[in-house]
VOVOKOL-388579 format. One line per field, with one value per residue (C-alpha): x, y, z. Coordinates in nm, 4 decimals. Example, Ala and Ser with C-alpha at 12.3 -4.5 7.8 and 13.67 -1.06 7.14 Angstrom:
! residues 2
xx <- (1.2300 / 1.3670) .
yy <- (-0.4500 / -0.1060) .
zz <- (0.7800 / 0.7140) .
//
This chain:
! residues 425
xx <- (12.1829 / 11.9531 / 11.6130 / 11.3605 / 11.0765 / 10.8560 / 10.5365 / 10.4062 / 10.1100 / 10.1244 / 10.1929 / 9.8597 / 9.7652 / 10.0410 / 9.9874 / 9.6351 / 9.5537 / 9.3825 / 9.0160 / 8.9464 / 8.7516 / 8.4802 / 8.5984 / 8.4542 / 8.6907 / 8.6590 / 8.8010 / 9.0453 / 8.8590 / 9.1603 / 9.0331 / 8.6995 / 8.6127 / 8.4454 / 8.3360 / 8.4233 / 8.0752 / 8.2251 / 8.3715 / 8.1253 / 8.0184 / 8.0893 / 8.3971 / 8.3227 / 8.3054 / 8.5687 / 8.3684 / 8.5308 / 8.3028 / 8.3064 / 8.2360 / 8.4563 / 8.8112 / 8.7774 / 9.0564 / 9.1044 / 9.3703 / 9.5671 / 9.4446 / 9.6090 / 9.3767 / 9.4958 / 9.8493 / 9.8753 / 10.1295 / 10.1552 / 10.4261 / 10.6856 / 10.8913 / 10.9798 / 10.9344 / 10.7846 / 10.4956 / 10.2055 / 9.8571 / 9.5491 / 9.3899 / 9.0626 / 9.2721 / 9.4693 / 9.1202 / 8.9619 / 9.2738 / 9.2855 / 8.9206 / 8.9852 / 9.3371 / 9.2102 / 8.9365 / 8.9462 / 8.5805 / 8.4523 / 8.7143 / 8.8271 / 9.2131 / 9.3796 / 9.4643 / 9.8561 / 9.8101 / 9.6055 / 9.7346 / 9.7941 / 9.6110 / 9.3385 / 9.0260 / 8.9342 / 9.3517 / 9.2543 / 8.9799 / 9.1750 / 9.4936 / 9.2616 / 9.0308 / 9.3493 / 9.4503 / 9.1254 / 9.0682 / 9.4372 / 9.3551 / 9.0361 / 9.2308 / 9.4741 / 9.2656 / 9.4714 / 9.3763 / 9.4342 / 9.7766 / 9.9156 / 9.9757 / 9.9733 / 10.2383 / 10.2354 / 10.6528 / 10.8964 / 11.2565 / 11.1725 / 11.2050 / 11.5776 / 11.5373 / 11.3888 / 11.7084 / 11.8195 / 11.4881 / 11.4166 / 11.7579 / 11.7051 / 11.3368 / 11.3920 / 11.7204 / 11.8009 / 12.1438 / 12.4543 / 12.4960 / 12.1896 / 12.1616 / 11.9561 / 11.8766 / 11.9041 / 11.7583 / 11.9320 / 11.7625 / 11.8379 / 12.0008 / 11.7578 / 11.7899 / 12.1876 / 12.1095 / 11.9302 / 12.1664 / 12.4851 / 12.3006 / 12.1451 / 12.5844 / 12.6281 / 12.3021 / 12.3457 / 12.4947 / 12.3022 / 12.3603 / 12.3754 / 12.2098 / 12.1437 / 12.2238 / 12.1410 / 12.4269 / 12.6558 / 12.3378 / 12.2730 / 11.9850 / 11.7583 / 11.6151 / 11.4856 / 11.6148 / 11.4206 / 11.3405 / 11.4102 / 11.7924 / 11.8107 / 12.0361 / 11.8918 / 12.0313 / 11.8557 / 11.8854 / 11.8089 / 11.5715 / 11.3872 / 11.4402 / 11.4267 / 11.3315 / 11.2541 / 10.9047 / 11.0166 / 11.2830 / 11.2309 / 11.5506 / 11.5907 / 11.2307 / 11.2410 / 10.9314 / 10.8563 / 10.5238 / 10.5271 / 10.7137 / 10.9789 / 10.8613 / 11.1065 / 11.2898 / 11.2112 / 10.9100 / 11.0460 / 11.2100 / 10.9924 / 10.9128 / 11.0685 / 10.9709 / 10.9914 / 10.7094 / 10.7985 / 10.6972 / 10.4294 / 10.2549 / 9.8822 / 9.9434 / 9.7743 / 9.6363 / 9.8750 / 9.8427 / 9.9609 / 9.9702 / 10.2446 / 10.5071 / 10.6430 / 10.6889 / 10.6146 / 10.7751 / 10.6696 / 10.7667 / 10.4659 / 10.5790 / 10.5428 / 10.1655 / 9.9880 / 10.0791 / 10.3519 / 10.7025 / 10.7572 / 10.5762 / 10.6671 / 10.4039 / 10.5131 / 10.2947 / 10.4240 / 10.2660 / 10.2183 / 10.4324 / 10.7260 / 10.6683 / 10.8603 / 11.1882 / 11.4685 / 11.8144 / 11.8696 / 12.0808 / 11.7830 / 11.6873 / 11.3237 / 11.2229 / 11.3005 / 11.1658 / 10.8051 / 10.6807 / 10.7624 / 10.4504 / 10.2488 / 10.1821 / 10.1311 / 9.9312 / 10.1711 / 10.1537 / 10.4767 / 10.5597 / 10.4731 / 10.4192 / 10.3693 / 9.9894 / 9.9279 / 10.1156 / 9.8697 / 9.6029 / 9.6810 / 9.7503 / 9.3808 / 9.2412 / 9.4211 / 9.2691 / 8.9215 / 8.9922 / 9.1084 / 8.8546 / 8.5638 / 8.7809 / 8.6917 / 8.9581 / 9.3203 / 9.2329 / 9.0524 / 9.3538 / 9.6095 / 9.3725 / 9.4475 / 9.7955 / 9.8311 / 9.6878 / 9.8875 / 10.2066 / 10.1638 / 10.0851 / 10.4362 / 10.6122 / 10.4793 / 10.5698 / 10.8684 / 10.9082 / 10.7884 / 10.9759 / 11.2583 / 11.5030 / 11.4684 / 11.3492 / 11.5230 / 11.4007 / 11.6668 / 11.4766 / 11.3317 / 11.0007 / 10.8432 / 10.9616 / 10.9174 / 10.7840 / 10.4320 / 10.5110 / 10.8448 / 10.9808 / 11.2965 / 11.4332 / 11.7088 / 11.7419 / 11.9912 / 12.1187 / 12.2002 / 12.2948 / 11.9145 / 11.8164 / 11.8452 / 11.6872 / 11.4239 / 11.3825 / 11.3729 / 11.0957 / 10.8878 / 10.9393 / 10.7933 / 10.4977 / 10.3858 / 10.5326 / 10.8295 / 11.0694 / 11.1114 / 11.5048 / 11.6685 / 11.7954 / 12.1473 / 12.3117 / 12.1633 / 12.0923 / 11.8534 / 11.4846 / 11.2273 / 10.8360 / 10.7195 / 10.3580 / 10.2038 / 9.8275 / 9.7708 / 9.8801 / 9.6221 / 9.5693 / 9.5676 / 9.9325 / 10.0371 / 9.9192 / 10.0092 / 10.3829 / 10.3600 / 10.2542 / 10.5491 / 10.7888 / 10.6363 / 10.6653 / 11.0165 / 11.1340 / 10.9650 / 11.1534 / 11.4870 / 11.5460) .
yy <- (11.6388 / 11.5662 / 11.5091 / 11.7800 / 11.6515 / 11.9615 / 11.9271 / 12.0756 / 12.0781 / 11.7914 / 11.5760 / 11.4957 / 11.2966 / 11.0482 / 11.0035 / 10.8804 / 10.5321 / 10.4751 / 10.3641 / 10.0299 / 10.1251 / 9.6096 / 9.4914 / 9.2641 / 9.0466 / 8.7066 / 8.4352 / 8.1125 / 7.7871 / 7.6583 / 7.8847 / 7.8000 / 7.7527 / 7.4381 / 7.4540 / 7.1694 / 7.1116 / 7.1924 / 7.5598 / 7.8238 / 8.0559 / 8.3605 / 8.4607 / 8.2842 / 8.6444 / 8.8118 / 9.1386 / 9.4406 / 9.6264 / 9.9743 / 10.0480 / 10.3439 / 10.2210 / 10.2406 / 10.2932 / 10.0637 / 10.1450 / 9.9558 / 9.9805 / 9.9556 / 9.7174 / 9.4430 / 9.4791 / 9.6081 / 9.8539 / 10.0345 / 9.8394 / 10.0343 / 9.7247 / 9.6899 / 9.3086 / 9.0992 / 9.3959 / 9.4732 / 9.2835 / 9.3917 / 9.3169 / 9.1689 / 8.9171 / 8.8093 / 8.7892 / 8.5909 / 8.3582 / 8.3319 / 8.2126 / 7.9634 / 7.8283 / 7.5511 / 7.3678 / 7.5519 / 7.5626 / 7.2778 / 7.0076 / 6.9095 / 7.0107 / 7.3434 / 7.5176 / 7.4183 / 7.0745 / 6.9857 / 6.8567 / 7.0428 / 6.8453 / 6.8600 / 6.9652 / 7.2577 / 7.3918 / 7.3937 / 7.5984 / 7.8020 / 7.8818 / 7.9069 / 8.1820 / 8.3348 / 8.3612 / 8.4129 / 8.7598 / 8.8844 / 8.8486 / 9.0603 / 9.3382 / 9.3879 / 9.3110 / 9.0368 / 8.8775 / 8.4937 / 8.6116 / 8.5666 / 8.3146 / 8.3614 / 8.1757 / 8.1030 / 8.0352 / 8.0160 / 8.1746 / 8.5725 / 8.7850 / 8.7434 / 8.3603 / 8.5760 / 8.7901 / 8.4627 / 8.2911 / 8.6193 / 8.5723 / 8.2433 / 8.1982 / 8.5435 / 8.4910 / 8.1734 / 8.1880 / 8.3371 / 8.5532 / 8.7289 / 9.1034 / 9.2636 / 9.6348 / 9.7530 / 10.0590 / 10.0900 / 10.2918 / 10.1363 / 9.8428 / 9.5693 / 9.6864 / 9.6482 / 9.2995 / 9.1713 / 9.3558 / 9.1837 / 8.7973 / 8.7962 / 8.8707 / 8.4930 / 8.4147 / 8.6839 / 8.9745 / 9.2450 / 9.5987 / 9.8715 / 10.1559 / 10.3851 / 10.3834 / 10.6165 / 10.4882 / 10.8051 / 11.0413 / 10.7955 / 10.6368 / 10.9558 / 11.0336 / 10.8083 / 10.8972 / 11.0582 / 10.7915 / 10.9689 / 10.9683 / 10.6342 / 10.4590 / 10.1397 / 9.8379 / 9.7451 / 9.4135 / 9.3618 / 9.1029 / 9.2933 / 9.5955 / 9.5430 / 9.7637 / 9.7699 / 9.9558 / 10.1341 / 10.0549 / 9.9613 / 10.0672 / 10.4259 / 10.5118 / 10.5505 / 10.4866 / 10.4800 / 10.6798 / 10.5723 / 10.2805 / 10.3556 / 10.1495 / 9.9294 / 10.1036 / 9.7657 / 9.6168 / 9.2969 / 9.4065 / 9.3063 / 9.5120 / 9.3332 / 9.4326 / 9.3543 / 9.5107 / 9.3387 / 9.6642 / 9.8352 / 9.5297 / 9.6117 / 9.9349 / 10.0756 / 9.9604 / 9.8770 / 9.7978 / 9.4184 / 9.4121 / 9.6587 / 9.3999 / 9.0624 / 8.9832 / 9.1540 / 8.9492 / 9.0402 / 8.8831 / 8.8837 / 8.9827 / 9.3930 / 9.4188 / 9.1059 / 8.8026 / 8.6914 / 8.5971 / 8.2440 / 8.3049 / 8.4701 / 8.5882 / 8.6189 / 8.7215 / 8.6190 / 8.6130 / 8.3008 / 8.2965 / 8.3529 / 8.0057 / 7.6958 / 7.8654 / 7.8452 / 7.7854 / 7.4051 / 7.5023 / 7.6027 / 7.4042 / 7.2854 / 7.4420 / 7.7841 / 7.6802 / 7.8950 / 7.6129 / 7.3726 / 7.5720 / 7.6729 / 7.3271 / 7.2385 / 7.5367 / 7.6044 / 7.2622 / 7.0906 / 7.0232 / 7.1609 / 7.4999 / 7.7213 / 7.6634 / 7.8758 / 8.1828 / 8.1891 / 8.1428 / 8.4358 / 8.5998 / 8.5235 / 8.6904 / 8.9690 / 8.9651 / 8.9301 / 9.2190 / 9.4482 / 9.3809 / 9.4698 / 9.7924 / 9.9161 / 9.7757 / 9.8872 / 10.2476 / 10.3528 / 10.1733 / 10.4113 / 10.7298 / 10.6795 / 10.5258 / 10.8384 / 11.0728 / 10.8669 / 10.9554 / 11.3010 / 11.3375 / 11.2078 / 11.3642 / 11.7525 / 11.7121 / 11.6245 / 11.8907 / 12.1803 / 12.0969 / 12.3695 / 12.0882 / 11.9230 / 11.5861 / 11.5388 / 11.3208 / 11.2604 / 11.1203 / 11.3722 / 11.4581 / 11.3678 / 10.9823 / 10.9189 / 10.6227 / 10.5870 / 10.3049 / 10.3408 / 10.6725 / 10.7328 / 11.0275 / 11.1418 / 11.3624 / 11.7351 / 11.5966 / 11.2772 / 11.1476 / 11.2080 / 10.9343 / 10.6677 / 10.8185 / 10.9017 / 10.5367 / 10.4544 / 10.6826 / 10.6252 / 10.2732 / 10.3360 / 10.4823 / 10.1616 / 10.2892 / 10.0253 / 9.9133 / 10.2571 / 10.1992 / 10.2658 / 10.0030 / 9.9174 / 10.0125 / 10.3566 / 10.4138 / 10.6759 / 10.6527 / 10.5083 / 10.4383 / 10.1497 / 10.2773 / 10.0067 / 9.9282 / 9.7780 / 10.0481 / 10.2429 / 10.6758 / 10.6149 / 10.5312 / 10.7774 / 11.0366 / 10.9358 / 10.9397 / 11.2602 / 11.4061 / 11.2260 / 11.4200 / 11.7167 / 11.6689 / 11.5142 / 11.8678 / 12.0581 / 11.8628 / 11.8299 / 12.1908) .
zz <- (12.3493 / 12.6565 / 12.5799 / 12.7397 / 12.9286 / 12.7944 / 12.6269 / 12.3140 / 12.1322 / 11.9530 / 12.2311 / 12.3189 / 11.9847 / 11.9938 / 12.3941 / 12.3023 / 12.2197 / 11.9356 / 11.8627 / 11.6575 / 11.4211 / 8.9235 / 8.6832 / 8.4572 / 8.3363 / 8.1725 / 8.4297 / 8.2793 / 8.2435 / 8.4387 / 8.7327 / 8.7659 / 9.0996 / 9.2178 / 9.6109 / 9.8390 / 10.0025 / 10.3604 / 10.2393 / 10.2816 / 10.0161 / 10.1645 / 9.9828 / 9.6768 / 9.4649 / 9.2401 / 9.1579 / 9.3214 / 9.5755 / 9.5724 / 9.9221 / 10.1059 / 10.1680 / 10.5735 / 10.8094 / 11.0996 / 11.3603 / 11.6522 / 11.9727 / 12.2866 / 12.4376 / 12.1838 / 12.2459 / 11.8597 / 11.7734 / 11.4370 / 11.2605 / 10.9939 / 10.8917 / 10.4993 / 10.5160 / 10.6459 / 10.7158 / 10.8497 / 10.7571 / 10.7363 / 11.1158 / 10.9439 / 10.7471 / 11.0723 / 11.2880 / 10.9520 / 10.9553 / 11.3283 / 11.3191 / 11.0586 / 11.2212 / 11.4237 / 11.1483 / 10.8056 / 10.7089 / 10.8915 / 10.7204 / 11.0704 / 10.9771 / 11.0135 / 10.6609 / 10.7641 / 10.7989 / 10.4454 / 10.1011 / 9.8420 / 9.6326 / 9.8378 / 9.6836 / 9.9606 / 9.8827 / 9.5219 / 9.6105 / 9.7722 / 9.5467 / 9.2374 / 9.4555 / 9.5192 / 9.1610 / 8.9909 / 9.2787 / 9.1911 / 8.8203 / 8.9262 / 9.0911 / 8.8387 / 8.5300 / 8.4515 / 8.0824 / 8.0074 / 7.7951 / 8.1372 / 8.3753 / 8.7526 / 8.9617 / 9.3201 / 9.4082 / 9.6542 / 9.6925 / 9.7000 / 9.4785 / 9.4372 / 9.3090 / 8.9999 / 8.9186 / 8.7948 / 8.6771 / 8.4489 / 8.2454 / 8.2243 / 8.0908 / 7.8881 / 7.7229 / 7.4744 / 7.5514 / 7.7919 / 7.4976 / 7.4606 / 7.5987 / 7.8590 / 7.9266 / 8.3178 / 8.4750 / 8.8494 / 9.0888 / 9.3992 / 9.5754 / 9.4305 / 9.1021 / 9.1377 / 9.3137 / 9.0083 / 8.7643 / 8.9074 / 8.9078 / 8.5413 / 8.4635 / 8.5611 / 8.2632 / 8.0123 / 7.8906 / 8.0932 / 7.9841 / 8.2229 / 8.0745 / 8.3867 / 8.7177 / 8.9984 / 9.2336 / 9.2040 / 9.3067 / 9.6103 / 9.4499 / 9.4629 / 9.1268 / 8.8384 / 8.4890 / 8.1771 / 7.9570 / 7.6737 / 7.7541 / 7.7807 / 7.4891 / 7.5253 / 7.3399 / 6.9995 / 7.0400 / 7.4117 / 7.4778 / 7.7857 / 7.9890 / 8.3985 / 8.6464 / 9.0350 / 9.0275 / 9.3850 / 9.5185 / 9.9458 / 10.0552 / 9.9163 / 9.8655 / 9.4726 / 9.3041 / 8.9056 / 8.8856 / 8.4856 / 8.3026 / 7.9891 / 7.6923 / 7.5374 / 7.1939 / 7.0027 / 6.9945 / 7.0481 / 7.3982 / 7.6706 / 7.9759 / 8.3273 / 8.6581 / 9.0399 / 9.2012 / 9.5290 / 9.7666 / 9.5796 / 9.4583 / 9.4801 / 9.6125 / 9.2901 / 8.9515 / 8.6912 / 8.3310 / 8.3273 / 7.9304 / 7.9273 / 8.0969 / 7.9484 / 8.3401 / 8.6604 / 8.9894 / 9.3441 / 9.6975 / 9.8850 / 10.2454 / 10.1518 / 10.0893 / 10.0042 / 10.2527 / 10.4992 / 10.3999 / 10.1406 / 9.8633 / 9.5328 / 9.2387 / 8.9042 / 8.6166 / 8.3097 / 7.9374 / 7.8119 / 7.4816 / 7.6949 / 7.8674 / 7.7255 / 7.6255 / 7.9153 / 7.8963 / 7.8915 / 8.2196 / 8.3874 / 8.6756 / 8.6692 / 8.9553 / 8.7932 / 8.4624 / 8.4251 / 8.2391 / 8.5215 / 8.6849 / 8.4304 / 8.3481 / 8.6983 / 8.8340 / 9.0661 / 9.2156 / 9.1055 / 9.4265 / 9.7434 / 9.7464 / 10.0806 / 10.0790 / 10.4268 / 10.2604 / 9.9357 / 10.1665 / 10.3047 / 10.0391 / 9.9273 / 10.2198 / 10.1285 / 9.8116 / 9.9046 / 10.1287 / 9.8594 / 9.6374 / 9.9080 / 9.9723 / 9.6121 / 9.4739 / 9.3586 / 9.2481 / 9.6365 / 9.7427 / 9.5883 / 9.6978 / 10.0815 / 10.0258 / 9.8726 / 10.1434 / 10.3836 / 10.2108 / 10.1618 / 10.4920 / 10.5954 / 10.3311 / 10.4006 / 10.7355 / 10.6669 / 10.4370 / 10.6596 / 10.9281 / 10.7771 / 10.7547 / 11.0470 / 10.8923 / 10.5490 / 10.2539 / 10.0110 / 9.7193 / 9.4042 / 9.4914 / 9.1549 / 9.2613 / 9.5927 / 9.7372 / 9.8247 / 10.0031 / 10.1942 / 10.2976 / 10.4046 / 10.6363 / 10.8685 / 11.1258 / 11.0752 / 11.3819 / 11.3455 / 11.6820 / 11.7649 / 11.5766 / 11.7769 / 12.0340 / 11.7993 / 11.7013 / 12.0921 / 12.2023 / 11.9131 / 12.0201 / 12.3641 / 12.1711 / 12.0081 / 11.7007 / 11.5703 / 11.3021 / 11.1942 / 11.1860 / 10.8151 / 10.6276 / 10.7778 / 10.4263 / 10.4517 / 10.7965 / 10.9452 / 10.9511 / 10.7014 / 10.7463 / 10.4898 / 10.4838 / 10.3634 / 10.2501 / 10.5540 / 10.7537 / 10.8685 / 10.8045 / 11.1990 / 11.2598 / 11.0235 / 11.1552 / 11.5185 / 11.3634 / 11.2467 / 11.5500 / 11.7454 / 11.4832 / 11.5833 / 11.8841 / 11.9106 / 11.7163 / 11.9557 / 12.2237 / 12.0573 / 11.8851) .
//
C-alpha cells in the first residue's frame, strides 16, 4: 500500500525535536572503600537520594536519537557525558580508565564502588557475593548446573517462557538432568504459568527462570517458590536488571548481562549466596568455578575493567534517581503508555503477550498489515527513532524501553503510531 503524504494530528509532536532537559544497609569489610588521593570524593556515597526521577531526552542538536535496541542499549546521557569527561585522564592519574591495571589501587576503587552501590540498590546482605564476569549471560546456563549440581545426575526444575529460557534449558542437559516442568513454546511464548500447577520435582536442586524474557516480552511480575526447601531459586534477570527492586534473599542465584540496563556489552553480574560457593563439578573449568572469584574479588584475571566502570556510573546514577522503586514508577508509566496505545488502536498494533505479564522493559508488536512494517521501521527511522526491528526469530516490531530511555522518546513513538495509522488505514 502507498504511503499517504497527509497529515494528522499527531504529526506535529514527533516532527518536533526534543528539548534536553535509602537504604541502610551494612556494607562487607571486603568493600570498604579506600580513596586513591588523586580520585575525587564526589561519588564516594552509597545512600540512595530521593530526589524526583527526572526525564532527560535526545535532542537533535547532539546528533542523539532515541535508541530501541534490546542489547547492547541505550545509556543514560549523564553517564556517557561523566565517562566522556573522564576518558582522556581518569581523575587526575594521568591514564585513561582503559589503559590502567587492574590491580591498580584507583580500579580497586572503582570495582569495589561499583559493588558496594549495587549492593545498595538492591539491598544486597553479606550472604551474597557480587561478581563482576565475562561471557554473557549464556556462559551461566552452563556455570549454574555446574556450581549448583554435585553431579551429571542431579535434577533441575525449568520454567520456559521464552527463547532464553529454552537456551539455558537445552545447555544445563550437557551438566545435569534438567526437568522441564513448563513451557510456553506451544502458546508462542505469551503467558507465564500459575505456579500452583506446577509439578515440580521433589528432589530438584533449583528451579530456573528468565525473569522477562527480551525476545517475546514476557515478564514474571512475582517469583514461584521452590516446593522443597532445599530447592534454590535460579534466575537470569539479564533485561530487567535494576529496572525495579527485588528481594535478593529469595534467590540462591540471580545472573544478569549487563548490556540491557546497567553498562555496555562484556560484563556479566552474578549474585550468588555464599554457601553455594566451593561445590562445582570437578569438570568445571576454573574460570566458571564461583569460588575461582569469590576468592579473588573478581580479579582472577583480567576482567573488563572499563565495562564495571561503567556500570558504576550507572549505579551512582540510580541511586541519586531515588533509587530502584522511583525507577520502576516511570518505567512503568513509560510502558503503559506504549501498551494502551497499542491497545486502543482497535487492532491496528497487536501485542501478543497476556496482559498480566508483559514486559516493562521490551514490548513487542506487529502491524494487522504486515507488509507495513517495514516501512514502519523505515520512517520511524527517518524520525530519529531506531532499532525498533523484532527479533529475527519473531519478526515484527518491539521497543526495549529501557531505564535509560527517556518518557520523551516514548511518547514521541507513540505519536508516530498514531500517526503512521492515520496515514496507512
Amino acid at each position: 500500500m502507498a504511503t499517504s503524504t497527509a497529515s494528522s494530528p499527531n504529526s506535529l509532536l514527533f516532527h518536533q525535536s526534543s528539548s534536553r532537559k535509602s537504604s541502610s544497609l551494612a556494607i562487607p569489610s571486603s568493600l570498604r572503600l579506600s580513596k586513591p588521593s588523586s580520585l575525587s570524593l564526589r561519588r564516594i556515597s552509597c545512600t540512595a537520594v530521593t530526589t524526583p526521577l527526572s526525564v532527560s531526552s535526545s535532542s537533535a542538536s547532539t546528533g542523539r536519537v532515541f535508541n530501541f535496541a534490546a542489547g547492547p542499549a541505550i545509556l543514560p546521557e549523564s553517564v556517557i557525558l561523566e565517562a566522556q569527561a573522564e576518558l582522556f585522564n581518569y581523575q587526575g592519574s594521568g591514564m585513561s580508565i582503559m589503559e590502567m591495571s587492574h590491580r591498580s589501587k584507583e580500579f580497586d576503587y572503582v570495582i569495589k564502588k561499583a559493588e558496594s552501590d549495587l549492593r545498595s540498590l538492591l539491598s544486597i546482605s553479606d550472604d551474597y557475593s557480587v561478581l563482576f564476569l565475562q561471557g554473557g549471560a549464556t556462559t551461566q546456563f552452563a556455570a549454574v548446573p555446574l556450581n549448583l549440581c554435585a553431579s551429571p545426575d542431579s535434577t533441575a526444575d525449568f520454567i520456559v517462557t521464552g527463547s532464553w529460557g529454552d537456551k539455558a534449558f537445552k545447555e544445563a542437559q550437557k551438566f545435569c538432568k534438567p526437568n522441564l516442568i513448563w513451557s510456553g513454546k506451544a502458546e508462542k511464548y505469551t503467558k507465564i504459568p500459575s505456579f500452583d500447577s506446577l509439578q515440580q520435582s521433589p528432589d530438584a536442586r533449583y528451579l530456573h527462570i528468565c525473569a522477562n524474557e527480551t525476545i517475546h516480552g514476557v515478564e514474571f511480575k512475582d517469583y514461584p517458590t521452590p516446593a522443597n526447601k532445599d530447592t534454590i531459586l535460579v534466575a537470569d534477570m539479564s533485561s530487567n536488571f535494576c529496572s525495579k527492586p527485588v528481594d535478593v534473599s529469595r534467590f540462591g542465584v540471580i545472573y544478569a548481562g549487563a548490556q540491557k540496563n546497567v553498562g555496555p556489552s562484556g560484563v556479566t553480574i552474578v549474585i550468588v549466596r555464599k554457601d553455594l560457593i566451593g561445590n562445582a563439578q570437578p569438570i568445571t573449568p576454573v574460570m566458571l568455578d564461583y569460588k575461582t572469584h569469590a576468592d579473588t574479588l573478581s580479579l582472577y584475571n583480567t576482567p573488563p575493567c572499563f565495562a564495571i566502570y561503567i556500570c558504576g556510573l550507572v549505579f551512582a546514577d540510580l541511586l541519586k534517581k531515588g533509587g530502584l522503586a522511583e525507577v520502576e514508577k516511570i518505567n512503568a508509566k513509560k510502558a503503559g503508555l506504549l501498551y494502551d496505545t497499542i491497545d486502543a488502536s482497535g487492532g491496528y498494533y497487536v501485542c501478543p503477550v497476556e496482559k498480566s505479564v508483559r514486559s516493562l522493559m521490551n514490548v513487542p508488536f506487529t502491524l494487522r498489515q504486515s507488509e507495513l512494517e517495514k516501512t514502519f521501521i523505515a520512517e520511524a527511522s527517518k524520525e530519529d527513532m531506531v532499532q525498533l526491528k523484532g527479533h529475527r526469530s519473531v519478526g515484527g516490531m518491539r521497543a526495549s524501553i529501557y531505564n535509560a530511555m527517556p518518557l520523551a522518546g516514548v511518547e514521541k513513538l507513540v505519536a508516530f503510531m498514531k500517526d503512521f495509522q492515520a496515514r496507512n488505514p
